[in-house]
N, C-alpha and C positions, 0 to 999 in steps of 0.2 A: 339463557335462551339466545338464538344468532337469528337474527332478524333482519333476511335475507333484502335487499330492497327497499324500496317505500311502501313495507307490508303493515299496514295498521295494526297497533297493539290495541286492541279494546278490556274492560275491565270483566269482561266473561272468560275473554282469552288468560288473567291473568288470574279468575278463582279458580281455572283446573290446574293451576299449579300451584300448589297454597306454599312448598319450601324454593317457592324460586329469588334467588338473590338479586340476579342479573340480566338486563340485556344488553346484547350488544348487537345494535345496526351495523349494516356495511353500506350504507352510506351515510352522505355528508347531513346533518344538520336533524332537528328534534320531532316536527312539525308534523310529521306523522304518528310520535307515539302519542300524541293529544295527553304530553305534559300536565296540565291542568287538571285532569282527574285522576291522576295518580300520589297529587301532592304531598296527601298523608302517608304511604304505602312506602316500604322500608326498602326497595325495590332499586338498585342502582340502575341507571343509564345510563348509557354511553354511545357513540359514533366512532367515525374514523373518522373525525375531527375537518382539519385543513388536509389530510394527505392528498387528496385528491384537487387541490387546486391548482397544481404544477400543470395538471393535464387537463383540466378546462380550458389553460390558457393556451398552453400547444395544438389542439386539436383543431380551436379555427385557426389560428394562424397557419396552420401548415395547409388546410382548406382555401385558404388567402393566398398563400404560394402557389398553391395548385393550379387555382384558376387564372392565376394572373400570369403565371407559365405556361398555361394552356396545356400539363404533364399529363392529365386524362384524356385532352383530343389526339396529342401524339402516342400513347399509347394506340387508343383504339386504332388509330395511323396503321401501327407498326404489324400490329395485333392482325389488322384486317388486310392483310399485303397490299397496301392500297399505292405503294408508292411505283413508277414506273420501271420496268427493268430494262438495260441499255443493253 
């Protein structure tokens, strides 16, 4: 099963599949398939692990550039012909 999200697996969702082996989340970490009550159940788990830590950390930083270059005010600048013509 691909377990799109932080879509909760619950243990109803998992009797209408009685030959299900596997999920696999697409994202990072457990905390939504509520681990704990699957404990006994023969069921592998899985995420995409750390893949997606590279771009946690990129996304503010470049949000940090951003602002701090003010690259969205001169946009809208450029965008809105706001600059004078000689």
């Amino acid at each position: 099963m691909l377990c799109v999200g932080p879509t909760p697996i619950t243990i109803e969702i998992l009797d209408k599949y009685p030959s299900l082996e596997c999920v696999v989340g697409t994202s990072a970490g457990f905390v939504h398939f509520g681990l704990t009550k699957y404990r006994y159940c023969s069921i592998i788990f899985t995420t995409v692990g750390d893949s997606f830590f590279y771009n946690m950390v990129d996304f503010p930083i470049g949000l940090l550039i951003g602002v701090l270059w003010r690259i969205s005010v001169a946009d809208r600048f450029v965008r809105g012909d706001c600059w004078p013509v000689e």
